[in-house]
N, C-alpha and C positions, 0 to 999 in steps of 0.2 A: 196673687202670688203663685197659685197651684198653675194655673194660665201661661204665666212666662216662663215654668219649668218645664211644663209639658213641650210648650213651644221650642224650647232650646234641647231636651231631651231628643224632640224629633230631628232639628236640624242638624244636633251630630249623630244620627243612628244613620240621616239620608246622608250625611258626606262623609261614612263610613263605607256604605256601599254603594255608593254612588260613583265615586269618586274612579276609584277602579274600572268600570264601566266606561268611564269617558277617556282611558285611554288612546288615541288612536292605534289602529293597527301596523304594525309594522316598524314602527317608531321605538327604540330603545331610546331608556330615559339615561342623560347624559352623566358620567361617572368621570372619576379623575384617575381611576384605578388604572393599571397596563392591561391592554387588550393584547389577547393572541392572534400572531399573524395568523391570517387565514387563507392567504394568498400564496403558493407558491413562487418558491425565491428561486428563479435561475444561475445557480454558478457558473464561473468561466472554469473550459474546460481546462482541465490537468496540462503543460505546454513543457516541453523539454528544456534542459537548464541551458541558459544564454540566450532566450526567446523570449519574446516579450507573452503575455496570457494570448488564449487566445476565446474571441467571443464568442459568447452562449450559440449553439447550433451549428458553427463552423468547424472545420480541422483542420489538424495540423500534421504535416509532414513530418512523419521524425528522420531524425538525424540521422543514426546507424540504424542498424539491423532491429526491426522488431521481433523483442524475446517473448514467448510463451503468448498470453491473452496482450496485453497493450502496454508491455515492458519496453522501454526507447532505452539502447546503449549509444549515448549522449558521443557526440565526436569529439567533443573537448577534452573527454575520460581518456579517449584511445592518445590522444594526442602527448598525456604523461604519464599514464599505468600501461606497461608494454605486459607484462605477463602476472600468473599467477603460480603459485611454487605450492605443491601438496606433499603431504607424508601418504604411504602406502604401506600399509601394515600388513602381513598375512599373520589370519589368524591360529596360525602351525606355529607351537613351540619352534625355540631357535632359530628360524628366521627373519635376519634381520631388515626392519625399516626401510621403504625405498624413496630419495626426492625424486619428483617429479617439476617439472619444468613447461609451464606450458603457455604459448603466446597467446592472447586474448587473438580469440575467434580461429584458431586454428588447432587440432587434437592431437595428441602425441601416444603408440602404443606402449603401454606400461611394461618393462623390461621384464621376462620372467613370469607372464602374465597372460591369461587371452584378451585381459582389456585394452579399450581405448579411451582415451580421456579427452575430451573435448572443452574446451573453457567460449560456452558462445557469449557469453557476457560479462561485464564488473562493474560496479559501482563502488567506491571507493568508503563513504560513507550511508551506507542502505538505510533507504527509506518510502512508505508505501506513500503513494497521494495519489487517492481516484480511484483506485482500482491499478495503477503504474508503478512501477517500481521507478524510484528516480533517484537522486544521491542529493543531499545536503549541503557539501562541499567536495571537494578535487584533495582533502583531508586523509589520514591513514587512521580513519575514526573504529569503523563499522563496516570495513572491504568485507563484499560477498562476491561471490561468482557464482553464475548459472551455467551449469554442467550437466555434462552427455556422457553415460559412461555406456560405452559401445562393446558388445562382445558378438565375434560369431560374425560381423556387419551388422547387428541387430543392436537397434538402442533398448537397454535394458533399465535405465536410470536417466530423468531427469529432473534438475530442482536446483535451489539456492544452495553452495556451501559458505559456511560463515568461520572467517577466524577465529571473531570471538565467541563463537556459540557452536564449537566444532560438533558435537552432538543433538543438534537441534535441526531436523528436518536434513539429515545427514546419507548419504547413501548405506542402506542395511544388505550384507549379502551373509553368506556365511564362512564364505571363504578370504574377503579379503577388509580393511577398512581404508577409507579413504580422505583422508582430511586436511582443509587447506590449511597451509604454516602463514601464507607472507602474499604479497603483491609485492611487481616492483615496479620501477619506474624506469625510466628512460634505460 
C-alpha cells in the first residue's frame, strides 16, 4: 500500500510541474473572456454635411471657405442663415448698446468705434467632430460665428461667439464687449 502512494504521490507532484513546461511557446490557452482590440481601427475621415463619409486616407473638398485649422462653412448653411446680429457694449457709463448687422463672410465697421467686425463663419447648430467644427442641423439650436474683430487694419481677435454661451471663449478688451443676439435667415 505505501507503494501505490508513493507511486501516485509522484505522479501528481510531476503533473504539477510538468505540466506547465509543456506549454507550447507562443500559444495562449483559449478563454471565452473579451479580448482587447489590439489592432488599430481606421476611422472615415470627418465629411461636410450633405456628403456622403469619406474613406480612411482620402480627402475631401470642402464646401465653403475653410475656417481656422479644418472648420468647413458647409454651403447649405450660407444657402438659409444670411447674417448674424451682435450687441456692442462700451464699457463707459451711459453709453448706450449698439446692433450690429453682419452678413456671413463679409465685415461691417462698428459705428462710433475703431472696430471692425467680420463674421467669416456660422454654424447654426455647433458641434465639434474630428478636430472640425460642423453643425448638427440647419436648426436655431446652438448658432456660433467665427469672428474677426479688426482694429487699426490689424486683426486683433479671432474665435467662436456663441448665443447661448455669450461669455464663453468671448472677445475680452477693455474698452468694448461684443456679443452675438441672433442669426437670421433669408
Amino acid at each position: 500500500m505505501k507503494r501505490v502512494f508513493r507511486a501516485a504521490t509522484l505522479v501528481a507532484a510531476l503533473a504539477l510541474f510538468v505540466t506547465p513546461a509543456c506549454k507550447k511557446k507562443g500559444v495562449e490557452e483559449v478563454s471565452n473572456a473579451p479580448r482587447p482590440v489590439t489592432q488599430p481601427v481606421a476611422e472615415p475621415a470627418a465629411s461636410p454635411i450633405g456628403q456622403a463619409p469619406v474613406a480612411p486616407g482620402a480627402t475631401a473638398e470642402p464646401v465653403g471657405p475653410v475656417l481656422a485649422k479644418r472648420t468647413v462653412l458647409d454651403a447649405e448653411v450660407r444657402k438659409i442663415w444670411k447674417s448674424v446680429e451682435f450687441i456692442v457694449r462700451e464699457k463707459k457709463p451711459g453709453v448706450e448698446p449698439r446692433t450690429v448687422n453682419v452678413l456671413i463672410g463679409e465685415e461691417v465697421a462698428i459705428e462710433g468705434t475703431p472696430l471692425t467686425i467680420r463674421v467669416v463663419g456660422f454654424v447654426p447648430e455647433f458641434a465639434m467632430d474630428a478636430g472640425s467644427v460642423t453643425t448638427k442641423s440647419m436648426n436655431d439650436v446652438n448658432p456660433a460665428a467665427k469672428v474677426r474683430i479688426i482694429e487699426g487694419g490689424k486683426e486683433i481677435w479671432e474665435g467662436w461667439a456663441f448665443r447661448n454661451y455669450p461669455d464663453q471663449h468671448s472677445f475680452q478688451d477693455p474698452r468694448y464687449a461684443i456679443l452675438m443676439t441672433k442669426a437670421l435667415r433669408e
